[in-house]
Every structure is written in C-alpha cells, then in structure tokens.
C-alpha positions as a Markdown table, in Angstrom:
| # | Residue | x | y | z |
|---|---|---|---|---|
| 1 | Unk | 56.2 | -30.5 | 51.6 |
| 2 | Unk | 53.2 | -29.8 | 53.7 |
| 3 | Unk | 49.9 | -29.7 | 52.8 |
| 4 | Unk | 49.1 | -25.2 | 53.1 |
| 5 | Unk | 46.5 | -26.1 | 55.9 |
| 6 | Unk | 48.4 | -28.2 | 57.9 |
| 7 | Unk | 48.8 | -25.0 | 61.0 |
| 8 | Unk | 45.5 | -24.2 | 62.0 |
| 9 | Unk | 44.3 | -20.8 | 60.5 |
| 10 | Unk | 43.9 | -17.8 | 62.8 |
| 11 | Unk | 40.5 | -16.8 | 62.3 |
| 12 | Unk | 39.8 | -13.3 | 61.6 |
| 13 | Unk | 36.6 | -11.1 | 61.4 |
| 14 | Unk | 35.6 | -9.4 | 57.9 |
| 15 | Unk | 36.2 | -6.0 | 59.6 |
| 16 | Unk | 39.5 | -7.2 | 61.2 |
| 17 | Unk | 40.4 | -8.2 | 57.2 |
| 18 | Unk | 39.5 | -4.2 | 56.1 |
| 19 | Unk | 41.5 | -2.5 | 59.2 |
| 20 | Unk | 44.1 | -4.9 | 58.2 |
| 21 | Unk | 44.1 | -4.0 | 54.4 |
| 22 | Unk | 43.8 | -0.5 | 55.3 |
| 23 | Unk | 46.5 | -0.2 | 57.8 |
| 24 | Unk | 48.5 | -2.4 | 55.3 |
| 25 | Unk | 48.6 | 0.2 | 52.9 |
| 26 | Unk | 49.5 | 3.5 | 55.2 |
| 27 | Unk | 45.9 | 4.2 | 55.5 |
| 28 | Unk | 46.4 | 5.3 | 59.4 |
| 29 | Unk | 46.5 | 7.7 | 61.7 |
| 30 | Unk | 48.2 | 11.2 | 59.6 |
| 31 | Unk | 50.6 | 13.1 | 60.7 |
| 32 | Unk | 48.1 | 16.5 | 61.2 |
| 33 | Unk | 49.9 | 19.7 | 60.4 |
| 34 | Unk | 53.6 | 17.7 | 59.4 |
| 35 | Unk | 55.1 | 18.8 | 56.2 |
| 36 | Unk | 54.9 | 16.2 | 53.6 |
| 37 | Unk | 58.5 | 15.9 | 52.9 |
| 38 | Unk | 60.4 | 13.3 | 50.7 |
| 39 | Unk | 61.1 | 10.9 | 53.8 |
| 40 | Unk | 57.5 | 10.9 | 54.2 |
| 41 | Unk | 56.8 | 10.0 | 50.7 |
| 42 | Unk | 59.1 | 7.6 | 50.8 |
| 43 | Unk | 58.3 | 6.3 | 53.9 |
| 44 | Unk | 54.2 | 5.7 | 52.6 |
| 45 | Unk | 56.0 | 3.9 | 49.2 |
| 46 | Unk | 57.3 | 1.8 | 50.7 |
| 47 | Unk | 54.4 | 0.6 | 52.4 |
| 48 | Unk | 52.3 | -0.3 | 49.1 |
| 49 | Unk | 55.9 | -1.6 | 47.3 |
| 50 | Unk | 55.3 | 0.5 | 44.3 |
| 51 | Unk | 53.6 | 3.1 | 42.4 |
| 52 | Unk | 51.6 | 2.2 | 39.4 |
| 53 | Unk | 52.3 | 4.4 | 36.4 |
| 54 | Unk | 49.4 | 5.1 | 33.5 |
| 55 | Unk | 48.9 | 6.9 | 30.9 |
| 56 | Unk | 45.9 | 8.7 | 31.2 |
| 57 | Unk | 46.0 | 12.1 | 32.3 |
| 58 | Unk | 42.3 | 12.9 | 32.4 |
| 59 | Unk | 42.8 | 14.3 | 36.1 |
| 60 | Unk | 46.5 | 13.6 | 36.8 |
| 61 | Unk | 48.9 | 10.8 | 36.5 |
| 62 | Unk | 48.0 | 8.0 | 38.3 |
| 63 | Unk | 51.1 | 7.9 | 40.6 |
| 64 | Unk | 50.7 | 11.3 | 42.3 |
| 65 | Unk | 47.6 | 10.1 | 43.3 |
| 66 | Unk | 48.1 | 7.5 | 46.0 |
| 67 | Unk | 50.4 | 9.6 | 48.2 |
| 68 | Unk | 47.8 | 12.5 | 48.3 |
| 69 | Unk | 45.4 | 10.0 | 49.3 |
| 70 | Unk | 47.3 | 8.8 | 52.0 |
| 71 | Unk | 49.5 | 11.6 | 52.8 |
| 72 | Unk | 47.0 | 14.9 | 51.8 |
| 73 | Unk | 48.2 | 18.3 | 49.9 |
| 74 | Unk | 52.0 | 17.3 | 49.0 |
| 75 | Unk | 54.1 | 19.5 | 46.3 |
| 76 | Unk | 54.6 | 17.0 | 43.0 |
| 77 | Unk | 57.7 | 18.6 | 42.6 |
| 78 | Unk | 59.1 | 16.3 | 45.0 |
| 79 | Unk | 58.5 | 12.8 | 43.9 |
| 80 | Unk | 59.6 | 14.0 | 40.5 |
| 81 | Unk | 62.9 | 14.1 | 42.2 |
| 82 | Unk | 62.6 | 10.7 | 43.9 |
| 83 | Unk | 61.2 | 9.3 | 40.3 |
| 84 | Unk | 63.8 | 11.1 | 37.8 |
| 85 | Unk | 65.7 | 13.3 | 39.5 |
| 86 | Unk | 69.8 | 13.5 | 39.8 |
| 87 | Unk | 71.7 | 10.5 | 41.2 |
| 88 | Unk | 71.6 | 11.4 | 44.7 |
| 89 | Unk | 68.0 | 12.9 | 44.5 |
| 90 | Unk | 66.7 | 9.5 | 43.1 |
| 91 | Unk | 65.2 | 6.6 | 45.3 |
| 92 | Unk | 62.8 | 4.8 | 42.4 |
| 93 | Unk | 63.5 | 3.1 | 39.2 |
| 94 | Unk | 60.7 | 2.4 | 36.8 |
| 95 | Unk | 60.2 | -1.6 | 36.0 |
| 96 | Unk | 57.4 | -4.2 | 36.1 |
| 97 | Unk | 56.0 | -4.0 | 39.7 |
| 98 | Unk | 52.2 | -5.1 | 39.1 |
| 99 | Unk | 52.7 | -3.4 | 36.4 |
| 100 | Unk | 54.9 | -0.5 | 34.8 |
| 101 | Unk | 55.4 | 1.3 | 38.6 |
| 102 | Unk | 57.6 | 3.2 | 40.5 |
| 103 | Unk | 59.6 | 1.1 | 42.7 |
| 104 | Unk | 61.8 | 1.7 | 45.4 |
| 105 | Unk | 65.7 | 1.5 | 44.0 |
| 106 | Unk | 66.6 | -0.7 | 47.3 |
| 107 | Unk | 64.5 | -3.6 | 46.1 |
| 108 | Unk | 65.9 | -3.5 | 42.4 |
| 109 | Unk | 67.8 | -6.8 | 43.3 |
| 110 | Unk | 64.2 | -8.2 | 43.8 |
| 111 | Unk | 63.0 | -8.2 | 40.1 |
| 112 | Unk | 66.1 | -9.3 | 38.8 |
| 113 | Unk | 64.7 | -12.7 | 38.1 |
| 114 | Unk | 62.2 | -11.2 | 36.1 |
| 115 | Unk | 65.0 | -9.8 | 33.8 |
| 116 | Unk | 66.3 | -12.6 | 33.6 |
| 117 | Unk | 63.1 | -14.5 | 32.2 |
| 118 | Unk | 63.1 | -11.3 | 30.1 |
| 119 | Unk | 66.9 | -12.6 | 28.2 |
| 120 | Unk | 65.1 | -15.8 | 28.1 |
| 121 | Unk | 62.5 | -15.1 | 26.0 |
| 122 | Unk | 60.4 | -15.7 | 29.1 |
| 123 | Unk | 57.3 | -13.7 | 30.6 |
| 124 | Unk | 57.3 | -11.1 | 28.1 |
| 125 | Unk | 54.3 | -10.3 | 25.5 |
| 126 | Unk | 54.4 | -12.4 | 22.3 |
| 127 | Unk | 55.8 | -9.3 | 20.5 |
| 128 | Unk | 58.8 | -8.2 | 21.9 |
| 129 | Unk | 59.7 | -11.6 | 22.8 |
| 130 | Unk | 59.8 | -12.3 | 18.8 |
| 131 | Unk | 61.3 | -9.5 | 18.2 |
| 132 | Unk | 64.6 | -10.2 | 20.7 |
| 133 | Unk | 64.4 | -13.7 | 19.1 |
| 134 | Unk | 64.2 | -12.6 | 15.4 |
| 135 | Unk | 66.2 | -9.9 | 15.1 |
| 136 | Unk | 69.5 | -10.1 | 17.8 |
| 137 | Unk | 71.9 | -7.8 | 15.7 |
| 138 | Unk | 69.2 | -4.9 | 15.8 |
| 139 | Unk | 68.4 | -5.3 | 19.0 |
| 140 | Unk | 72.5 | -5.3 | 19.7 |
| 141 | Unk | 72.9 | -2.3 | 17.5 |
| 142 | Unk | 70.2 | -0.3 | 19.8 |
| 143 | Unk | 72.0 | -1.4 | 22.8 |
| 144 | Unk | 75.1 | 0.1 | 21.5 |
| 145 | Unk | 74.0 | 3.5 | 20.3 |
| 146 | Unk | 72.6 | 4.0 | 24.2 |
| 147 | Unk | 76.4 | 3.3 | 25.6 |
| 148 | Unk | 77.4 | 5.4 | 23.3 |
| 149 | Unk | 75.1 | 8.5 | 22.9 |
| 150 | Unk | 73.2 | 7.8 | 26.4 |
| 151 | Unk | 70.0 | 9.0 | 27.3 |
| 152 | Unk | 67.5 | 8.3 | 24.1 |
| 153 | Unk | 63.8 | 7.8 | 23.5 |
| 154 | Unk | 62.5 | 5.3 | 21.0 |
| 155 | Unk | 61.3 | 8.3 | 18.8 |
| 156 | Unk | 64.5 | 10.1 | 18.8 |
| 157 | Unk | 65.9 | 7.4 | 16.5 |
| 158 | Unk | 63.0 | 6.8 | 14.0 |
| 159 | Unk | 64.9 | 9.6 | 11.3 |
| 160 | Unk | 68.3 | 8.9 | 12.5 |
| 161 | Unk | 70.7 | 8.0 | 9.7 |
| 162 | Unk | 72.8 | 4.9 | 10.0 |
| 163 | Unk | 75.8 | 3.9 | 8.5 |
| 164 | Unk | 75.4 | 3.8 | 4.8 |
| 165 | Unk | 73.2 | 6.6 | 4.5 |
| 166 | Unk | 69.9 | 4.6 | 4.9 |
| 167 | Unk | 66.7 | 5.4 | 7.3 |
| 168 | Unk | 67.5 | 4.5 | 11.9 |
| 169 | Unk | 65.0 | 1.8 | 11.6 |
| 170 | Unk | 61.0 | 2.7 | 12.0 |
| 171 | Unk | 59.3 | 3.4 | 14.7 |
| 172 | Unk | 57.3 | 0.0 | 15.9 |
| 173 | Unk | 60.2 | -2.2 | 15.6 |
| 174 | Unk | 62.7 | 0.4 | 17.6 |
| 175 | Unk | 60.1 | 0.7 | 20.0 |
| 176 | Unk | 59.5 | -2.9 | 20.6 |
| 177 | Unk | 63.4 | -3.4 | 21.2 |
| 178 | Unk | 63.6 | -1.0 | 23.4 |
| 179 | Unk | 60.7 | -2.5 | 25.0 |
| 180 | Unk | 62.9 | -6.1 | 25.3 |
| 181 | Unk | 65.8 | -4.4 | 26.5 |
| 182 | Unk | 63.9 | -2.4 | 29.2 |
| 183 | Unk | 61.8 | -5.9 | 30.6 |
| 184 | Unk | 65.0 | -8.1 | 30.1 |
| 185 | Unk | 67.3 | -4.7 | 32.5 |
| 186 | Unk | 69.5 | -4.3 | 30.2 |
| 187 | Unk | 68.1 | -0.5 | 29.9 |
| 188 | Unk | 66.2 | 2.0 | 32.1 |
| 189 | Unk | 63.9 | 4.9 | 32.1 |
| 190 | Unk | 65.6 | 8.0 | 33.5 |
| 191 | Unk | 62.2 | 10.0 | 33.2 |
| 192 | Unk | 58.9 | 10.1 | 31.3 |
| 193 | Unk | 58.4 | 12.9 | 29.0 |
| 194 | Unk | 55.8 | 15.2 | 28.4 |
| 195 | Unk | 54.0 | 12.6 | 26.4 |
| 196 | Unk | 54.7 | 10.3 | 28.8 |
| 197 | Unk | 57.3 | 8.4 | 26.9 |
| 198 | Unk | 60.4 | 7.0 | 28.3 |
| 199 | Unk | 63.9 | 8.1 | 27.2 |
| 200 | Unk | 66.3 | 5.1 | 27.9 |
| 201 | Unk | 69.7 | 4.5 | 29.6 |
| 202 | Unk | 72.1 | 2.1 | 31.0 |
| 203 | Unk | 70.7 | 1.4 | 34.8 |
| 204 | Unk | 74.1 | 2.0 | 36.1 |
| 205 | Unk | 74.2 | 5.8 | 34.5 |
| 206 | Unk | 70.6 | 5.6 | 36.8 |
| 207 | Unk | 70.8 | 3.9 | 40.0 |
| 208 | Unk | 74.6 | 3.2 | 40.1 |
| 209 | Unk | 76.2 | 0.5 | 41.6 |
| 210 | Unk | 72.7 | -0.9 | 43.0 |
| 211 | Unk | 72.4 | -2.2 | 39.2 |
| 212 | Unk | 76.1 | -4.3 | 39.2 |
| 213 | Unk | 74.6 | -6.3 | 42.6 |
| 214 | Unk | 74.6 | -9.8 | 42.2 |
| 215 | Unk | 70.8 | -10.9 | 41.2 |
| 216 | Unk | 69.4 | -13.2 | 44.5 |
| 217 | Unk | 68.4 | -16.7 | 43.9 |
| 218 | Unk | 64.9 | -16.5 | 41.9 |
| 219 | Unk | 63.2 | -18.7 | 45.3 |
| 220 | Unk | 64.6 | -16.1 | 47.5 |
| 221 | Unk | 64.0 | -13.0 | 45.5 |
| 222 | Unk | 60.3 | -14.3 | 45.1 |
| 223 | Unk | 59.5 | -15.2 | 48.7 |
| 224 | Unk | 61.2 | -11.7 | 49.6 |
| 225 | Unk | 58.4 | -9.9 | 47.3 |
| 226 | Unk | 55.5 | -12.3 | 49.2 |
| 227 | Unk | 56.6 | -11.1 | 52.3 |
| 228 | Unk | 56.7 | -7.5 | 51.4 |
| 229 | Unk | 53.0 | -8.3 | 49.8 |
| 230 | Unk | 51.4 | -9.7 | 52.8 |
| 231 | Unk | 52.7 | -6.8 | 54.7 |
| 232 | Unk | 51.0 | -4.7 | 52.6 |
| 233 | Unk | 47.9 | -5.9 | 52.2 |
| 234 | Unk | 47.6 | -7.3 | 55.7 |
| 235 | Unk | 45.7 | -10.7 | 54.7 |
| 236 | Unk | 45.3 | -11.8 | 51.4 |
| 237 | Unk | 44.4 | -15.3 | 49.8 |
| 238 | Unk | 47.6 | -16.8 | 47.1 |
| 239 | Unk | 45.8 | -15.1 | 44.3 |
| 240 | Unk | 46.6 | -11.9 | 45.9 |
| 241 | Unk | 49.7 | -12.5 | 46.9 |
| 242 | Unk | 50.6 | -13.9 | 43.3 |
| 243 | Unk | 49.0 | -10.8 | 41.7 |
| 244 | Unk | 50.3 | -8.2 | 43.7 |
| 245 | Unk | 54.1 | -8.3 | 42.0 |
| 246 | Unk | 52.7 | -10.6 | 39.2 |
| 247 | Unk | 54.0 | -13.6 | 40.0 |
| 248 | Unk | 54.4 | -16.8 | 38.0 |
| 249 | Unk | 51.4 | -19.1 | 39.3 |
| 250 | Unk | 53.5 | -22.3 | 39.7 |
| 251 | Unk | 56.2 | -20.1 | 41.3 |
| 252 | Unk | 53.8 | -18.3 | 43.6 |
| 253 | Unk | 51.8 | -21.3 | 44.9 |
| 254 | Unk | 56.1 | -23.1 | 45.8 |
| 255 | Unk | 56.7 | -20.1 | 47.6 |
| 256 | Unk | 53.7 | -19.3 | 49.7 |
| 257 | Unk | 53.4 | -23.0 | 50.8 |
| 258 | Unk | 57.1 | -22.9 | 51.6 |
| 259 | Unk | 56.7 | -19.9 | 53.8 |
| 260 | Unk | 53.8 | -21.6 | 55.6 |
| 261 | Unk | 56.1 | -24.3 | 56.2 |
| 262 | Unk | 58.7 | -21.9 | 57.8 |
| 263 | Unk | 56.5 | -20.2 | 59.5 |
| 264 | Unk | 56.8 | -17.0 | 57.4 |
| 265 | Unk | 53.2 | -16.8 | 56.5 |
| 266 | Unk | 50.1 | -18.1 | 59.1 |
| 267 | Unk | 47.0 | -19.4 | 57.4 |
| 268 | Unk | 44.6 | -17.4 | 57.9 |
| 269 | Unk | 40.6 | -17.6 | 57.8 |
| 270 | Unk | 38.4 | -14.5 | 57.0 |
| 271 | Unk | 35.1 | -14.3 | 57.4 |
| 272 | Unk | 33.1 | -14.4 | 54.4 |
| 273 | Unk | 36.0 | -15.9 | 52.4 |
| 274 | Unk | 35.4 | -19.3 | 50.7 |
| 275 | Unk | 39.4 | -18.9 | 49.7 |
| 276 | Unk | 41.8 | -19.6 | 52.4 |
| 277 | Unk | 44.0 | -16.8 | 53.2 |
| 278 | Unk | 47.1 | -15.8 | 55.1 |
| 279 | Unk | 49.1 | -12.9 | 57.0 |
| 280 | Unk | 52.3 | -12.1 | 58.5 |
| 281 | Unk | 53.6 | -14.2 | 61.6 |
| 282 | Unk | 53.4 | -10.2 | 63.5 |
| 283 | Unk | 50.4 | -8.9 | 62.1 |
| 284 | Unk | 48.0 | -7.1 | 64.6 |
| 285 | Unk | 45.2 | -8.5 | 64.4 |
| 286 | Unk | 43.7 | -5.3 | 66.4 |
| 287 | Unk | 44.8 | -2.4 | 64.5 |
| 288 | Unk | 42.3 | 0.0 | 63.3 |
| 289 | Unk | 42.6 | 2.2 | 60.1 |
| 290 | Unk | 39.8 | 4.2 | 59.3 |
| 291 | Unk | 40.7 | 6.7 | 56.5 |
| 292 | Unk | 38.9 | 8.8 | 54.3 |
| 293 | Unk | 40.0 | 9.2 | 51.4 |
| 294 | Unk | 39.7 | 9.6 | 47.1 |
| 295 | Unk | 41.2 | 7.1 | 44.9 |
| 296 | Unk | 42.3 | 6.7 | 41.4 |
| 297 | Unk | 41.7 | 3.2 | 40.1 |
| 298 | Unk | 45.2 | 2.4 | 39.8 |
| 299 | Unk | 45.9 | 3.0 | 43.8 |
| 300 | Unk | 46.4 | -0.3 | 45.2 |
| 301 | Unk | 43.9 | -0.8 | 47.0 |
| 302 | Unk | 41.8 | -0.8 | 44.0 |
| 303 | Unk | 44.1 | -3.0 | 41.8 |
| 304 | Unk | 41.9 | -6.4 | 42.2 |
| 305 | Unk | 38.2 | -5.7 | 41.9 |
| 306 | Unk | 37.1 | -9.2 | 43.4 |
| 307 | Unk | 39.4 | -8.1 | 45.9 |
| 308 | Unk | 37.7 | -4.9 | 46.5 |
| 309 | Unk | 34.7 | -6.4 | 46.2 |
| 310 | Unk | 35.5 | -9.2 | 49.0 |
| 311 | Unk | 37.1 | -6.6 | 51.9 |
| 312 | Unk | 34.8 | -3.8 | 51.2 |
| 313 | Unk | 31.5 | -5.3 | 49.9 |
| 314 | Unk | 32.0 | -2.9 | 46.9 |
| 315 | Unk | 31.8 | -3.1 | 42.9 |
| 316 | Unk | 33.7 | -1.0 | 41.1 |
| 317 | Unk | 34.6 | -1.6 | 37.1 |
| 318 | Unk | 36.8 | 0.8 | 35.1 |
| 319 | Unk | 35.3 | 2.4 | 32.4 |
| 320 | Unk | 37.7 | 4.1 | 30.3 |
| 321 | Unk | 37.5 | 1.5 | 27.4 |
| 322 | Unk | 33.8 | 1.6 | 27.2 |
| 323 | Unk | 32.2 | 2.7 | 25.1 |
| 324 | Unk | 30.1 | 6.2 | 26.5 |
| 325 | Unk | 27.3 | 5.1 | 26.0 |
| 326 | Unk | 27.3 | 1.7 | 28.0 |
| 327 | Unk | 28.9 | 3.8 | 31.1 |
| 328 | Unk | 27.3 | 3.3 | 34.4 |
| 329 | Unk | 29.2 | 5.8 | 36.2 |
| 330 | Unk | 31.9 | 7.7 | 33.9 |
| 331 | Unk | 35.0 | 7.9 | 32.7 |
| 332 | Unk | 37.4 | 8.0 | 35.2 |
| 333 | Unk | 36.1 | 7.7 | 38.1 |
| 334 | Unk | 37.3 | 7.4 | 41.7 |
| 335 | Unk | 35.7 | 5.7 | 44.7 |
| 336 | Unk | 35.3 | 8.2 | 47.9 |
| 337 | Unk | 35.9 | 6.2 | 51.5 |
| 338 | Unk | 34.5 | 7.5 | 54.4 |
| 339 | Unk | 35.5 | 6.3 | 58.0 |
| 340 | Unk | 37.1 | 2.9 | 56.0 |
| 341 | Unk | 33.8 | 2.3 | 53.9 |
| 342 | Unk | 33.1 | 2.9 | 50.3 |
| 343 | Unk | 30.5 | 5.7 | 50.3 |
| 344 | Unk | 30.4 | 7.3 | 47.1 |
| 345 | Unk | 32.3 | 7.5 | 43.8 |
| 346 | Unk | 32.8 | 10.4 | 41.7 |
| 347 | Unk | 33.7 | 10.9 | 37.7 |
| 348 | Unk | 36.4 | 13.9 | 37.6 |
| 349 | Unk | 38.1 | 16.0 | 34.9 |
| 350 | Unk | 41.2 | 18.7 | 35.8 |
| 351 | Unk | 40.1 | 21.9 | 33.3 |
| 352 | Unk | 43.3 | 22.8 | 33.5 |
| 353 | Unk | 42.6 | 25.8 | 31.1 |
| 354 | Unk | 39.6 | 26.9 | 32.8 |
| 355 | Unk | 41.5 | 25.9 | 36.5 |
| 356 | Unk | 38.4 | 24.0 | 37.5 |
| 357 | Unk | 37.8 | 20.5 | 38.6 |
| 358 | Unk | 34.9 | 19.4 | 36.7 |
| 359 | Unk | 32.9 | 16.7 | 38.4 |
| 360 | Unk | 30.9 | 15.2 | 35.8 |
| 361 | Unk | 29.0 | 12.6 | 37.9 |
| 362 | Unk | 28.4 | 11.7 | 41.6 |
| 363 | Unk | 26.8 | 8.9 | 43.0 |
| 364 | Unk | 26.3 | 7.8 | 46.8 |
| 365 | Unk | 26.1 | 4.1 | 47.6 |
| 366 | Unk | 23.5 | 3.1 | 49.6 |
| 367 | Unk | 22.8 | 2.5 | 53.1 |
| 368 | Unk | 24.8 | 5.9 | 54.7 |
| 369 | Unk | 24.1 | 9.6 | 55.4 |
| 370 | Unk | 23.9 | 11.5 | 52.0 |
| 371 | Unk | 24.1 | 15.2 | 53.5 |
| 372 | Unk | 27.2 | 13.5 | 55.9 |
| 373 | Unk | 29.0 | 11.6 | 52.6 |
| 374 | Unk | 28.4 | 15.1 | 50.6 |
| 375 | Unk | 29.7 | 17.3 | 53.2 |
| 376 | Unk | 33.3 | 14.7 | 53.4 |
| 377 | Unk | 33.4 | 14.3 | 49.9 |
| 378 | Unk | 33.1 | 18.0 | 48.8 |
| 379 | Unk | 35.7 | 18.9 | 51.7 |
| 380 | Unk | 38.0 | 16.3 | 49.8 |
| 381 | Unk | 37.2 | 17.4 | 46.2 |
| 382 | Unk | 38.2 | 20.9 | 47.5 |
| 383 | Unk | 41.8 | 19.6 | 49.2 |
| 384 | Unk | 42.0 | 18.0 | 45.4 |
| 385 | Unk | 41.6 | 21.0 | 43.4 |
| 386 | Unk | 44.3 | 22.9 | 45.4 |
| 387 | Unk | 46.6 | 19.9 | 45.0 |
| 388 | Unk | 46.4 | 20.0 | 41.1 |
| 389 | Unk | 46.7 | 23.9 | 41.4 |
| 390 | Unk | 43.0 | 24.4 | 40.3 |
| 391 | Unk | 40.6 | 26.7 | 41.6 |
| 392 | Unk | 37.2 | 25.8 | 41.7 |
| 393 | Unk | 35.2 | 22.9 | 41.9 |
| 394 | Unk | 32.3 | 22.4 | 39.5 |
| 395 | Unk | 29.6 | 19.8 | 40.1 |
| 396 | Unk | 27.0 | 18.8 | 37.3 |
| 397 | Unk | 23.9 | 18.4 | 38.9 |
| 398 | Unk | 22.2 | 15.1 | 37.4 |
| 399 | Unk | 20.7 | 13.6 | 40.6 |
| 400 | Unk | 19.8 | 14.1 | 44.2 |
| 401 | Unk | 23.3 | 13.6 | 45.5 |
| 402 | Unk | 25.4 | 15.2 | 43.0 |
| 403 | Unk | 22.7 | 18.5 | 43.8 |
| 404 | Unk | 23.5 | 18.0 | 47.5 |
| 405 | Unk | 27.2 | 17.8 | 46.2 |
| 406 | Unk | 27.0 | 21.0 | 44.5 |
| 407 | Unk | 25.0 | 22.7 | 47.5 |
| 408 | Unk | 28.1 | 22.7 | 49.8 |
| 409 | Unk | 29.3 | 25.7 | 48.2 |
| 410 | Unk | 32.8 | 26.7 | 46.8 |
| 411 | Unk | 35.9 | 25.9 | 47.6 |
C-alpha cells in the first residue's frame, strides 16, 4: 500500500485550517430572521455527525447546546422529538458516537461494527465486558424481560420479584448488563429520564426496520465515518480523524491510508502543524466562517483540546473534576468566539429558581478590544438566558472585565 505522503500535500494557511474547521461544523452564514425548525436542526446535526450527551446539568444539557450555538434561540421542545419522540417524529438514536451522542438514525448501519465488537467481548470497559462473559444466563434473562414487558430502566428492576419469590437482581450488576446489551445493539434508549437515565428497548420498537438492515463490511462502515469526519472538521491530522467517532488506532491509520490511496482523502499541510494532515478531495479551500458564538465544552469543536489549542491558538481545560480550589477559571465554563477567534470565556450557572443566569466568572483573553468582546458577549449571554427561559443575567464582578461585563446593563 502506499506510503500516506506519496501525493504531494495541498498546503494550506493556519487561517485557511480555522475557516475550514469552522465552516466544517455549520459555523456559517445564519439564516437571519428563519424559524429554527426541525429540518434545520437536522440539517446542522448532520453536519457535526452527532450530538454529545452529558450528564451535568449545571446550565443545561450539553446537547441543546450546540444547535443554539450555531443555529441561535430554537424551542427544545423540538429536538426532544427528533431525540425520543414517536416513530415518525424520531430521526436520532442514542449509541457511542465520540461518545454517548445523539446520532442521526440514517447512519445506524455505520456503528454496527462497533456492536459487533461489543458481542465480542471487544471495545467495551473491563466491567461490562466481564460481566457479558461471566454471567450469559443473566444477561439473557434481562434481554427477555425487555421483549416481553418493553420499555424498562435499569432501576425499574432492582425490587422486581423473580420467579421463586427471591429479589430482580441488584442494582450494579442489572445496570452493567444493560450497559453490554446497549454497546453490543441488542437494546436502545427510547428517552432519558428526568435523572437522565435511560429506559431500554428493542431498536426495532425504536427506529424500525433501520435496525433489521444488514450491518456493512467493518472497512467500509469505518471509511464511511472518516469521510463524514473530514467533512466535518474540514482538515484534521489521523489522530483527529480516529478520535472523532473513536476509532480503533490500527483500524483508523488502514483506512485513512487507503483513502489516500483512492483519492478519498488529499494530504494536506497546515501551517504550524508538525503532524501531517488531510481534507476532502472538494474542500474549499477559500471558504470563510466567522461566527460568534458560546460553547459548552462538549460542542465539537471543543472535543480535542490540543486540537483547539492548534486551530485556534487557545487553552482551554475542563474543570468540573477539580477540585475548587485549584480552578483557574470555574466550573463549567464556556469559551466565547468572536468574529472566528477565542475572546473570552465565561463560568455560568441557570438559577433556575431565581430565573437568573448567574455568571460566576469572566475572563477576556488577551490581545482584543475588552469594551468590543464585553459588548458581544453580554448580547450573547442575554440571547442565552431567553433560550433557557430565564430572565436576567447576573454578573459577579471579580475583575476589570467581568465589571465591564456587568456595565452593559440588563437584558
């Protein structure tokens, strides 16, 4: 097979690599004054390939939060549909995308190898992998009370009597098979509850007939995802490509270089990047995306922090697992863009009693307008706070920029 620089790379600038990133990820031109509807929506998902899902509901759930980025002031209601609504409402299933995300139902056939790993034994934490091995008949016995009593939670079953009188089997161990059965396809989420926990069902009670498709060929399942990937992140080196839908190394590095050799990916060579890169055979080179914009750390843009750090020129750590007092910047903070440049970044809270958005903590990077990057930022903070139904926006003045913050007045 040939060598992955054999074609001569197409060299492209450091801002070229940003507009391309950008533009990549439906960062471009909006649609002033057109309703956000579900075609839109769905239009923008399927530019980034998936929504992440999290946990941590600090200012809202991490998937709402892309599409407002990109898309402004939309009503939740609607991709609640697309995510767990009826049969013919729904056009995502949840699986492993980079990692639990919302994923558009037409590419389910896409991630079919990864189920099958899944039966294997393969590609799964140490956990539930032992678990599937160890214990087959309670795994089996799970399976079967979800074709028979359908959609379940792993917590409806912890005080559910079995046969013989005795105790449904505890909680941790009926979790983790239901975790198995979930990574291996055998069962999916038809919604999150409140808590955020899935209830569980057969995919075909969920998607339909998209679940009974033959699976592809793993090569040509994997080089499908690759090429989705480079579309959306415009140019990227193989450890983006491979991290972008978590892919096997081995199995990413056979699949980029035979793409190259097929001409489905062009080298590429970015300025500033000591890792050779690559990009679609029809990218334009010339587009421009300039957005502004707030995002949560789990947008995916701001998935890979070297990443980040290469196309933008800017640091950014999560710090929701450390410790208070070692925090730089907060607890869940989000990085403002301004004109397609990191500009500021922002720790934020939804009161959602007091129906304030509490901004704890605001910080301006250096090297741009302050009174300009407050100004954006508190215009942005304000479209926010109407998105998540609050009505004020409260800034806590701890230094010169968070008081010129605070200065631009309510919302």
């Amino acid at each position: 097979m040939s060598d992955l620089s054999t074609p001569k790379p197409v060299a492209i600038s450091a801002r070229q690599a940003r507009h391309l990133a950008l533009a990549g990820q439906g960062f471009e031109t909006p649609d002033i004054g057109k309703t956000v509807d579900r075609r839109r929506i769905m239009k923008m998902i399927r530019k980034t390939n998936m929504l992440q899902i999290d946990s941590v509901n600090v200012l809202s759930r991490a998937h709402y939060m892309p599409v407002f980025s990109r898309l402004g002031i939309y009503d939740r209601d609607l991709l609640d549909q697309l995510s767990w609504g009826t049969a013919k409402q729904r056009k995502l299933f949840e699986y492993w995308g980079h990692e639990a995300s919302l994923i558009p139902v037409e590419d389910y056939p896409l991630y079919r190898w990864r189920m099958e790993d899944a039966l294997n034994g393969q590609g799964m934490w140490g956990g539930i992998a032992r678990t599937a091995r160890e214990h087959p008949e309670f795994v089996g016995g799970l399976l079967k009370h979800l074709e028979r009593e359908g959609t379940t939670a792993a917590s409806d079953l912890n005080d559910e009597p079995r046969e013989g009188g005795s105790q449904w089997w505890g909680w941790t161990k009926t979790k983790t098979a239901m975790e198995y059965l979930f990574w291996s396809g055998q069962v999916m989420a038809r919604k999150r509850r409140g808590s955020f926990e899935r209830e569980y069902d057969l995919p075909h009670r969920i998607i339909g007939d998209v679940a009974h498709e033959p699976a592809l060929p793993r090569d040509v399942a994997q080089r499908a995802l690759i090429a989705k990937g480079i579309v959306a992140m415009g140019v990227a080196t193989l450890a983006d490509l491979r991290k972008y839908f978590r892919l096997p190394n081995e199995d990413a590095k056979a699949r980029v270089a035979e793409m190259v050799e097929n001409g489905d990916l062009l080298p590429a060579s970015v300025e500033g990047w000591t890792q050779p890169a690559f990009i679609a055979p029809d990218a334009k080179i010339r587009r421009r995306s300039s957005p502004t914009a707030l995002m949560v750390p789990f947008d995916p843009v701001m998935w890979e922090r070297d990443r980040v750090e290469r196309i933008f020129g800017f640091n950014y750590r999560i710090e929701i697992y450390t410790p208070a007092h070692k925090r730089q910047y907060g607890y869940y903070v989000l990085p403002f863009m301004l004109n397609g440049d990191f500009v500021a970044r922002v720790d934020l809270k939804a009161d959602r009693q007091g129906k304030v958005l509490r901004v704890f903590s605001a910080h301006a990077e250096e090297g741009h307008d302050n009174d300009m990057v407050a100004a954006a930022l508190h215009h942005h903070l304000c479209q926010l706070a109407v998105f998540l139904d609050l009505e004020d926006v409260v800034v806590t003045e701890m230094n010169p920029f968070s008081k010129r913050l605070a200065a631009q007045g309510p919302v």
